[in-house]
mmCIF file as gemmi writes it, N, C-alpha and C atoms, coordinates in Angstrom:
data_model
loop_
_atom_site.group_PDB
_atom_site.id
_atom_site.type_symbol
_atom_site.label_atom_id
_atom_site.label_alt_id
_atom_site.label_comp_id
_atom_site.label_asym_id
_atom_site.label_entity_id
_atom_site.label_seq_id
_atom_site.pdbx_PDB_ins_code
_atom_site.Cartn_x
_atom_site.Cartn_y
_atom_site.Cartn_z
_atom_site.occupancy
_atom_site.B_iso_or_equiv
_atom_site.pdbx_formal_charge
_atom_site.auth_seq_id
_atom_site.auth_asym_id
_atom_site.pdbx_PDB_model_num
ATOM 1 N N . UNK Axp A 1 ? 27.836 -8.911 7.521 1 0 ? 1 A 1
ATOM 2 C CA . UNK Axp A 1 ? 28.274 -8.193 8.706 1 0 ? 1 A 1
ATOM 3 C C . UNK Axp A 1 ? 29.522 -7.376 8.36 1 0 ? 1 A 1
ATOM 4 N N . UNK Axp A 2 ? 29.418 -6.312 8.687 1 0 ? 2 A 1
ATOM 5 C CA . UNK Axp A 2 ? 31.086 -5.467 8.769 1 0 ? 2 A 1
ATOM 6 C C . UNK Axp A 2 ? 31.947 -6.061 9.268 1 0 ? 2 A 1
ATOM 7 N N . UNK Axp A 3 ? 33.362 -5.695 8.608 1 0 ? 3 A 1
ATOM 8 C CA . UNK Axp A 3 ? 34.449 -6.247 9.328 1 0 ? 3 A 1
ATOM 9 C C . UNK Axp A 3 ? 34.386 -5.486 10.736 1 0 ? 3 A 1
ATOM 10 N N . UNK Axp A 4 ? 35.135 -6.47 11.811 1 0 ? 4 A 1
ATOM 11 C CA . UNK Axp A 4 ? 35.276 -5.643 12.922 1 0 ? 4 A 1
ATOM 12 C C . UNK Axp A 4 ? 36.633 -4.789 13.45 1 0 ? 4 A 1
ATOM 13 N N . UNK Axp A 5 ? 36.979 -3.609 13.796 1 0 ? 5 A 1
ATOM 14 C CA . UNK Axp A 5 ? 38.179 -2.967 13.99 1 0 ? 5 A 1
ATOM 15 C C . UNK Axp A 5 ? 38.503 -3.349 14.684 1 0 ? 5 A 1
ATOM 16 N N . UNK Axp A 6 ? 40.292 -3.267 15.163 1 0 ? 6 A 1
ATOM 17 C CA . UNK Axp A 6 ? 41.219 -3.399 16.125 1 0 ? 6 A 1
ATOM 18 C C . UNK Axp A 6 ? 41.15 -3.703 17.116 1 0 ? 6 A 1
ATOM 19 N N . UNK Axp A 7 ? 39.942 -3.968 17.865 1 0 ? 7 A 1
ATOM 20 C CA . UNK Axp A 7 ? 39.696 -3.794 19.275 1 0 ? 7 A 1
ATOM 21 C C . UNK Axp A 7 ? 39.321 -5.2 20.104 1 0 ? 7 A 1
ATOM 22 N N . UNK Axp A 8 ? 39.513 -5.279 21.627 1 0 ? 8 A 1
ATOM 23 C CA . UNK Axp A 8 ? 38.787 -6.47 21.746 1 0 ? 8 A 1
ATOM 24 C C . UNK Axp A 8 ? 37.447 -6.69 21.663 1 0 ? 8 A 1
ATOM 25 N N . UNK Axp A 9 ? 37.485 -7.876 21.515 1 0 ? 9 A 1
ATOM 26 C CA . UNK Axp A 9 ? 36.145 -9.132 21.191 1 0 ? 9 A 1
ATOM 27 C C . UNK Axp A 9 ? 34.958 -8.013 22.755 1 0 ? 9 A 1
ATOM 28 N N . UNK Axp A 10 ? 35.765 -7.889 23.742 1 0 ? 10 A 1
ATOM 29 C CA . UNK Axp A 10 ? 34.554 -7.625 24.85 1 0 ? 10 A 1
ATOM 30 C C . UNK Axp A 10 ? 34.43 -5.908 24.471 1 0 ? 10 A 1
ATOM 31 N N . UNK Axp A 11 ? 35.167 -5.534 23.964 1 0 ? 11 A 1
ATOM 32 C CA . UNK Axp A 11 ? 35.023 -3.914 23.436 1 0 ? 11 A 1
ATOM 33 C C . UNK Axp A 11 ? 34.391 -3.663 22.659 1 0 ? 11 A 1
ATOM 34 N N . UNK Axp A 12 ? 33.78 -4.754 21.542 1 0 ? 12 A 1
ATOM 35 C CA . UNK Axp A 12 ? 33.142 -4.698 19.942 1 0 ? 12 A 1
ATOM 36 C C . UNK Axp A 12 ? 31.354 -4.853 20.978 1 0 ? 12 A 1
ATOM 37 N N . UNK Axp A 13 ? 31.342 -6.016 21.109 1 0 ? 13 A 1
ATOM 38 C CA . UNK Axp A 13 ? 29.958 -6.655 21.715 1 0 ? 13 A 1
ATOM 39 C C . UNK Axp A 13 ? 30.025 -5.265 23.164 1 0 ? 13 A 1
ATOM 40 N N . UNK Axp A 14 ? 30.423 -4.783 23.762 1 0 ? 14 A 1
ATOM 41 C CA . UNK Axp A 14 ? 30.365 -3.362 24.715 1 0 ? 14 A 1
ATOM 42 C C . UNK Axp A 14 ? 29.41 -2.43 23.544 1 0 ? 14 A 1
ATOM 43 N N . UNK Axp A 15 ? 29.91 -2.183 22.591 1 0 ? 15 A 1
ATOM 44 C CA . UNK Axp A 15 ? 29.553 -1.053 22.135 1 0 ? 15 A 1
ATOM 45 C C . UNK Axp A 15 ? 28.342 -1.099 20.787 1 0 ? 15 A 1
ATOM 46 N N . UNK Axp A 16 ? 28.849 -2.183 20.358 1 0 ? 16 A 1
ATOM 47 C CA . UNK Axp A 16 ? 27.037 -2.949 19.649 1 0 ? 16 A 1
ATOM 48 C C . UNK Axp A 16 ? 25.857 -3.132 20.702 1 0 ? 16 A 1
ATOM 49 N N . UNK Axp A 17 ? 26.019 -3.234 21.777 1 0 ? 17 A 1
ATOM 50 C CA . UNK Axp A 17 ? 25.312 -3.281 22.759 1 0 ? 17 A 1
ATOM 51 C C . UNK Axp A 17 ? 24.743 -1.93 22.888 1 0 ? 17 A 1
ATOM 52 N N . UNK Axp A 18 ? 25.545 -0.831 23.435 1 0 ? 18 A 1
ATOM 53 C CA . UNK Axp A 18 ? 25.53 0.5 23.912 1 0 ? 18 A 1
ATOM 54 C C . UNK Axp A 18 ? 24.528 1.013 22.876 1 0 ? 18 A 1
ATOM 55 N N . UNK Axp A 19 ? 24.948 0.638 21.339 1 0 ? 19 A 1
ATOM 56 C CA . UNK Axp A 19 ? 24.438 1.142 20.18 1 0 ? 19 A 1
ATOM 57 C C . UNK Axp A 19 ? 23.159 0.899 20.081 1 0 ? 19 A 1
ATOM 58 N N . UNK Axp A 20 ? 22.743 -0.44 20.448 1 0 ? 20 A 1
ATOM 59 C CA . UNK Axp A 20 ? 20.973 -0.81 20.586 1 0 ? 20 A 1
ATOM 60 C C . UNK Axp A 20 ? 20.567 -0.476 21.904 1 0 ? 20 A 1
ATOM 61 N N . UNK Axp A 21 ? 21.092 -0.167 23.057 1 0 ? 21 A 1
ATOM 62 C CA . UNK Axp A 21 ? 20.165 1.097 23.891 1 0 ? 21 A 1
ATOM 63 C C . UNK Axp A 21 ? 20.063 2.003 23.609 1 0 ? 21 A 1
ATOM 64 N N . UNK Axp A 22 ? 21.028 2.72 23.077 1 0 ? 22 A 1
ATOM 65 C CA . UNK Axp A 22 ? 21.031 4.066 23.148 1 0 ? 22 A 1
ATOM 66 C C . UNK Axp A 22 ? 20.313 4.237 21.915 1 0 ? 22 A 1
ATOM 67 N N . UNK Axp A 23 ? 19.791 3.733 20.574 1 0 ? 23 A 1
ATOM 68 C CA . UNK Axp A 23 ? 18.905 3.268 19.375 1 0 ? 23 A 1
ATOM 69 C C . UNK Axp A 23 ? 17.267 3.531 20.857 1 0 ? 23 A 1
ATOM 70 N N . UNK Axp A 24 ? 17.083 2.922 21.168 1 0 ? 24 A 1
ATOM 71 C CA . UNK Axp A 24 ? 15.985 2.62 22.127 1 0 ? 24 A 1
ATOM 72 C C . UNK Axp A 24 ? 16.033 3.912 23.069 1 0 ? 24 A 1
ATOM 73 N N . UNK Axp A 25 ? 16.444 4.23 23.527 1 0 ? 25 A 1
ATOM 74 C CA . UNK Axp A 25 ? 16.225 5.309 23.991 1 0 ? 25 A 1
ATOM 75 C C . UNK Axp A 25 ? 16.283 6.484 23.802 1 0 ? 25 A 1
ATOM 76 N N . UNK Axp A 26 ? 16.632 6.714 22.074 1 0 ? 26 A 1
ATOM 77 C CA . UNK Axp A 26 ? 16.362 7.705 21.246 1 0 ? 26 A 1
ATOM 78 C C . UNK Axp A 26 ? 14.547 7.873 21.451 1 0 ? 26 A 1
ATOM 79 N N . UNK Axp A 27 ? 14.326 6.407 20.997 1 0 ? 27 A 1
ATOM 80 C CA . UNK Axp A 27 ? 13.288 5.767 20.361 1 0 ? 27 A 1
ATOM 81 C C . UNK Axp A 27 ? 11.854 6.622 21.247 1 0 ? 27 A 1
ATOM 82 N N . UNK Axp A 28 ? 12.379 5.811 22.293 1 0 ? 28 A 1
ATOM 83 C CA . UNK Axp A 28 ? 11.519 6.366 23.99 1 0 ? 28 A 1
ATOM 84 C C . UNK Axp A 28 ? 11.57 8.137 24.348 1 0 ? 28 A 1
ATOM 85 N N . UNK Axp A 29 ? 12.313 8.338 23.938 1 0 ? 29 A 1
ATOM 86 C CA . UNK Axp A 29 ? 12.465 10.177 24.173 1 0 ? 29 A 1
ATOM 87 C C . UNK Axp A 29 ? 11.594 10.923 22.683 1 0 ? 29 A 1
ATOM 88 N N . UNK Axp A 30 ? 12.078 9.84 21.971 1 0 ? 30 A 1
ATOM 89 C CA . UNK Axp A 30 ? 11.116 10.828 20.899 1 0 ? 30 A 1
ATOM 90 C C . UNK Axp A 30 ? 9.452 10.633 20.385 1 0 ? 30 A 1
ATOM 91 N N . UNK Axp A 31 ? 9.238 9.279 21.434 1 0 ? 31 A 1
ATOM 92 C CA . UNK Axp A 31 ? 7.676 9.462 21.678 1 0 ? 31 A 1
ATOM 93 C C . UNK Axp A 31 ? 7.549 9.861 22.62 1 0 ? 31 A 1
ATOM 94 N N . UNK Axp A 32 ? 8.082 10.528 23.909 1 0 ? 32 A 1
ATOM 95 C CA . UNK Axp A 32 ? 7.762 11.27 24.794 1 0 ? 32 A 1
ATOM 96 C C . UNK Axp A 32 ? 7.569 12.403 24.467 1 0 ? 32 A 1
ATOM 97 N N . UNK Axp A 33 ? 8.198 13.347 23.576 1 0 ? 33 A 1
ATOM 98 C CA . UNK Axp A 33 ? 8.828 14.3 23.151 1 0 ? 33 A 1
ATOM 99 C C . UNK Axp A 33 ? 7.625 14.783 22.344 1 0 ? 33 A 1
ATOM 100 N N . UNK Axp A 34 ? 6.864 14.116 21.481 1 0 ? 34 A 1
ATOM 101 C CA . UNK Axp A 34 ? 5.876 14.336 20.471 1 0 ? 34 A 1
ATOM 102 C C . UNK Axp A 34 ? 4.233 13.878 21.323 1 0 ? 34 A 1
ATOM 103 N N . UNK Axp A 35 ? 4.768 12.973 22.3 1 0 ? 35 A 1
ATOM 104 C CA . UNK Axp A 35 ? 3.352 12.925 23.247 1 0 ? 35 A 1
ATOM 105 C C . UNK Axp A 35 ? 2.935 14.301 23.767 1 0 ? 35 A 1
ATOM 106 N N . UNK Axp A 36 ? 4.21 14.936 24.984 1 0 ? 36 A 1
ATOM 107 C CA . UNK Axp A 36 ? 3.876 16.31 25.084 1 0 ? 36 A 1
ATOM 108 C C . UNK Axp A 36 ? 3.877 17.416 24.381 1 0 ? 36 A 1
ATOM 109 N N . UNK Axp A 37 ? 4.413 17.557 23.24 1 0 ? 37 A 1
ATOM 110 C CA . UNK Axp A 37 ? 3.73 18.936 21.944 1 0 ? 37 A 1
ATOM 111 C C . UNK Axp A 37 ? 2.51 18.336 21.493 1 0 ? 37 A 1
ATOM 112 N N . UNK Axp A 38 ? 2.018 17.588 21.21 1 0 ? 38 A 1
ATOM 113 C CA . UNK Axp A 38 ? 0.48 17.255 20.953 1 0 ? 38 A 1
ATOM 114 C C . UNK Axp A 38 ? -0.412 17.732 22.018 1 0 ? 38 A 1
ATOM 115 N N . UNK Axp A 39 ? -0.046 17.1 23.256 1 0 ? 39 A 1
ATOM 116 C CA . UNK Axp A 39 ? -0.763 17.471 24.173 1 0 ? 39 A 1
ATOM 117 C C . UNK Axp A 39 ? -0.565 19.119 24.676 1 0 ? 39 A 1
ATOM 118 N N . UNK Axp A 40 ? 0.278 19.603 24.736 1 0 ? 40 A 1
ATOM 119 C CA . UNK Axp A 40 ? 0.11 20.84 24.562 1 0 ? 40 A 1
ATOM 120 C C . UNK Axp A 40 ? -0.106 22.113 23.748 1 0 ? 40 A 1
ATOM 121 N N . UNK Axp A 41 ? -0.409 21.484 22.541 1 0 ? 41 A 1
ATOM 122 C CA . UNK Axp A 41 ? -0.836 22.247 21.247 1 0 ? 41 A 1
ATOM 123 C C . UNK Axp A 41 ? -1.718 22.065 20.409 1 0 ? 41 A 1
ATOM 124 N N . UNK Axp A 42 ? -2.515 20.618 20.965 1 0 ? 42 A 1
ATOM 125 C CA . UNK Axp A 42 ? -3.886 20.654 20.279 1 0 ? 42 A 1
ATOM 126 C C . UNK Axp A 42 ? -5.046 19.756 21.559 1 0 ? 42 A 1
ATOM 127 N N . UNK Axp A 43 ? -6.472 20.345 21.054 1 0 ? 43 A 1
ATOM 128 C CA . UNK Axp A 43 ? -6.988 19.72 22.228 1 0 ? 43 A 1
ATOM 129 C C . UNK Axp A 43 ? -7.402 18.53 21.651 1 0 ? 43 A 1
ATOM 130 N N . UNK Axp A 44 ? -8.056 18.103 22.652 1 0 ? 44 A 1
ATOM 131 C CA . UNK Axp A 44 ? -8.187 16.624 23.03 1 0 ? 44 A 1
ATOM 132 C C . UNK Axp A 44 ? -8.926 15.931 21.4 1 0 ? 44 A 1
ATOM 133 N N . UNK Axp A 45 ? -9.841 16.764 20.966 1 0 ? 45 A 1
ATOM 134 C CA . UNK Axp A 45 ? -10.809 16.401 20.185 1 0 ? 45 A 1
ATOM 135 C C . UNK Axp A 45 ? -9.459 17.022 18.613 1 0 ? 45 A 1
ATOM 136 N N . UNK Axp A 46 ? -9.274 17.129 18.575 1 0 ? 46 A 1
ATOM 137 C CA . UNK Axp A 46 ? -7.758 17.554 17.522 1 0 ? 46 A 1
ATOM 138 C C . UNK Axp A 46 ? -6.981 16.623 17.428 1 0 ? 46 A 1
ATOM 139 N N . UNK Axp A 47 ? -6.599 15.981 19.091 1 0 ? 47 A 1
ATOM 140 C CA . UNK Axp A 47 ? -5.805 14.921 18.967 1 0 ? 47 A 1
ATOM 141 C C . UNK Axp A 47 ? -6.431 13.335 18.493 1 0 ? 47 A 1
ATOM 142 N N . UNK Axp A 48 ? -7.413 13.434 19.123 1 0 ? 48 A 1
ATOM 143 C CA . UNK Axp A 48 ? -8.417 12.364 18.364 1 0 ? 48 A 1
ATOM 144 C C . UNK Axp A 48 ? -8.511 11.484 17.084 1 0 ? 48 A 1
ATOM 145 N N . UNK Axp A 49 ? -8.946 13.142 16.275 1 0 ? 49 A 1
ATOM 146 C CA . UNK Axp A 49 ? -9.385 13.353 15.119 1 0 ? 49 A 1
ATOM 147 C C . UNK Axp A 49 ? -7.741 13.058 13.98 1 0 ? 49 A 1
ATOM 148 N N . UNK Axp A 50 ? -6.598 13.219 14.789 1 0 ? 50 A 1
ATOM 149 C CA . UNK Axp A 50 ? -5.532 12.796 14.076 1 0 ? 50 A 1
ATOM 150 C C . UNK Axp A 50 ? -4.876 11.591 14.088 1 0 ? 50 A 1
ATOM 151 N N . UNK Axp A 51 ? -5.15 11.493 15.439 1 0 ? 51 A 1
ATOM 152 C CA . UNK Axp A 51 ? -4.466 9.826 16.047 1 0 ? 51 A 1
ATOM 153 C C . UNK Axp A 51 ? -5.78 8.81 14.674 1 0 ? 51 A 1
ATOM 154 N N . UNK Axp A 52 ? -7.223 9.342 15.188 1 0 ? 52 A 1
ATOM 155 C CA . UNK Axp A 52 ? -8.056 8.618 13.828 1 0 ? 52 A 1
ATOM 156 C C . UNK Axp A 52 ? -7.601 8.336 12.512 1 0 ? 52 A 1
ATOM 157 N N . UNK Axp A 53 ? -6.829 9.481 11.248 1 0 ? 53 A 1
ATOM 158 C CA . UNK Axp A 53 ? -6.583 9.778 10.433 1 0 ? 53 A 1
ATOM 159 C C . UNK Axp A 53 ? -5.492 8.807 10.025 1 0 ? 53 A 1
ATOM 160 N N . UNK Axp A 54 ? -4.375 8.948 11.355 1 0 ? 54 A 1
ATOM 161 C CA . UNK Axp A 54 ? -2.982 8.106 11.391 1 0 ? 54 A 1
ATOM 162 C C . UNK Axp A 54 ? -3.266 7.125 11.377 1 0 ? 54 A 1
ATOM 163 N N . UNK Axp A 55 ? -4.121 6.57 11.619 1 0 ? 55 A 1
ATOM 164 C CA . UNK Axp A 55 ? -4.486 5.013 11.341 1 0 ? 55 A 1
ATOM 165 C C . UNK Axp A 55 ? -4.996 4.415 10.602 1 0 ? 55 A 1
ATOM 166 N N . UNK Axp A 56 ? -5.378 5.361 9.522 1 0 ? 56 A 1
ATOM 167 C CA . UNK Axp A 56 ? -6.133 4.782 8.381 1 0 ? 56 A 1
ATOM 168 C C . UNK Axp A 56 ? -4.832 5.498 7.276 1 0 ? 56 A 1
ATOM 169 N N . UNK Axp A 57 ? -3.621 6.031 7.9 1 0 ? 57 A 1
ATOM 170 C CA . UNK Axp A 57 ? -2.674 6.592 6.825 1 0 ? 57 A 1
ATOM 171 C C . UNK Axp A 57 ? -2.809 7.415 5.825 1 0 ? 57 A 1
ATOM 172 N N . UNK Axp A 58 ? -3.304 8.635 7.063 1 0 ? 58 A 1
ATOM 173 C CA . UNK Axp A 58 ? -3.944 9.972 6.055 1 0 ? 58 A 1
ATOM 174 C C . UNK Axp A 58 ? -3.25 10.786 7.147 1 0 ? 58 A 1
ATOM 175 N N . UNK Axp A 59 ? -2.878 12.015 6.393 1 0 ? 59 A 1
ATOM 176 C CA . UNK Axp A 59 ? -2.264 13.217 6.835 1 0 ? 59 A 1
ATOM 177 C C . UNK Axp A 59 ? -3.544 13.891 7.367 1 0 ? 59 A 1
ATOM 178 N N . UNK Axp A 60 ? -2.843 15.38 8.424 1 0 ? 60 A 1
ATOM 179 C CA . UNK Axp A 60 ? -4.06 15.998 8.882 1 0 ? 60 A 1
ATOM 180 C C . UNK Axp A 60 ? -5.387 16.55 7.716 1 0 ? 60 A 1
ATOM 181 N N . UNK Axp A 61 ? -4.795 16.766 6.235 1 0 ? 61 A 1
ATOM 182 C CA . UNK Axp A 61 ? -5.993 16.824 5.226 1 0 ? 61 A 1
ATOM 183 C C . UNK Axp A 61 ? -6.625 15.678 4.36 1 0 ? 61 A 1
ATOM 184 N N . UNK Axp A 62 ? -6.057 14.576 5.176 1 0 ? 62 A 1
ATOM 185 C CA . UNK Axp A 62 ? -6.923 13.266 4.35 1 0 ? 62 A 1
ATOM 186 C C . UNK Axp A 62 ? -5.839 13.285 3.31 1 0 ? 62 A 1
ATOM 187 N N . UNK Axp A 63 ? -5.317 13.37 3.279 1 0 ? 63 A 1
ATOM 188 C CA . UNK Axp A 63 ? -4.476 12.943 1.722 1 0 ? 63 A 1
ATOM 189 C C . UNK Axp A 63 ? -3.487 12.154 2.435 1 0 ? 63 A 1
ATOM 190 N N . UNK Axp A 64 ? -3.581 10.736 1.187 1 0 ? 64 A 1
ATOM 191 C CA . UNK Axp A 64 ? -2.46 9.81 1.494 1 0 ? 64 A 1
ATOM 192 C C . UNK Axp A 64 ? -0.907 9.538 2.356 1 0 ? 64 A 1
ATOM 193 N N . UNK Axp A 65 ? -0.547 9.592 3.522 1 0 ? 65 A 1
ATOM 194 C CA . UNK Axp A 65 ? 0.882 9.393 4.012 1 0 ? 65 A 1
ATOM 195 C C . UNK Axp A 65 ? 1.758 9.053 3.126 1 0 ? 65 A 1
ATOM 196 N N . UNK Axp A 66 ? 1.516 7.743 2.031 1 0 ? 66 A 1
ATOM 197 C CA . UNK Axp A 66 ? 2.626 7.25 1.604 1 0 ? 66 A 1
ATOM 198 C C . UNK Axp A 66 ? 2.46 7.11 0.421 1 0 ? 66 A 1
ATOM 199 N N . UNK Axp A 67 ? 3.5 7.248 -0.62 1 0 ? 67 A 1
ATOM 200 C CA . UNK Axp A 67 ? 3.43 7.337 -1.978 1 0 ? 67 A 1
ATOM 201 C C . UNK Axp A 67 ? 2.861 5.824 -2.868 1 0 ? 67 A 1
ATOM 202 N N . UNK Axp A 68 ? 2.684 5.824 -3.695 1 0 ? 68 A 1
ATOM 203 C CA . UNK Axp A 68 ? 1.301 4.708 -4.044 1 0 ? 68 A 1
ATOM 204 C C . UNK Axp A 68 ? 2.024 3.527 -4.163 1 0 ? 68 A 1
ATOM 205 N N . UNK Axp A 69 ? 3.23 3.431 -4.35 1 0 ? 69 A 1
ATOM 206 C CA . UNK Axp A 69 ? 4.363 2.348 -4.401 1 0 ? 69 A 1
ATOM 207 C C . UNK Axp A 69 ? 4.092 1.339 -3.183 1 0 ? 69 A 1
ATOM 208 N N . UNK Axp A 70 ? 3.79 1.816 -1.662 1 0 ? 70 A 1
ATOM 209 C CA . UNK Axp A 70 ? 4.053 1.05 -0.978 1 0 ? 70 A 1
ATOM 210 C C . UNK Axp A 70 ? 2.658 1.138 -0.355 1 0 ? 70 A 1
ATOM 211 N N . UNK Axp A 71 ? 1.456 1.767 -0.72 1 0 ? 71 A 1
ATOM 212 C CA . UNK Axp A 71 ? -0.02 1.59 -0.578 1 0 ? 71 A 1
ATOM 213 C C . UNK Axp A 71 ? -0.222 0.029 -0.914 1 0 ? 71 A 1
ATOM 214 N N . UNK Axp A 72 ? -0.793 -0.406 0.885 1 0 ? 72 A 1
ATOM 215 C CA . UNK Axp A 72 ? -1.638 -2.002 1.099 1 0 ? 72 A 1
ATOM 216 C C . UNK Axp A 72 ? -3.019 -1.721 0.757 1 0 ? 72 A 1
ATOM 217 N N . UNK Axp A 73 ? -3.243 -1.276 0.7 1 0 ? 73 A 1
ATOM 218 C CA . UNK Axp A 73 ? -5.049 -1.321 0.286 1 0 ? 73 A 1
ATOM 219 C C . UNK Axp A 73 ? -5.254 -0.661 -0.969 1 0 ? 73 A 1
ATOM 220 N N . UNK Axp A 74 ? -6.462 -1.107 -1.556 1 0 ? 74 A 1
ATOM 221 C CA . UNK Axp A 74 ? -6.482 -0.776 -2.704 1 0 ? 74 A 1
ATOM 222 C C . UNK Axp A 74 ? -7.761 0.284 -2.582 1 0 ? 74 A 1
């Protein structure tokens, strides 16, 4: 754990706090954020066909997401 600065004990736990909502509600805005540009920039059968892809951890041309280091399947 980091040392903690100067401040009080209810000022440290205030703002470690603040830090994991506001973490979370980055979180929540930026799947909102990417829900509506999908939905407004590809149709339904586009979105499908990618949400499909993303789940088997393929980019929109089938080629691998992640470098072979951290590839689970063989």
């Amino acid at each position: 754990m980091t040392a903690r600065p100067p401040i009080s004990h209810e000022s440290f736990l205030f703002m470690r706090s603040e830090i994991e909502r506001l973490t979370n509600e980055l979180h929540a805005v930026t799947v909102d954020r990417d829900y509506w540009y999908m939905k407004a920039n590809y149709t339904p059968e586009e979105r499908a066909e990618m949400y499909h892809r993303a789940s088997k951890g393929l980019d929109e041309n089938g080629a691998w997401l992640w470098p072979d280091s951290v590839r689970t399947t063989r």
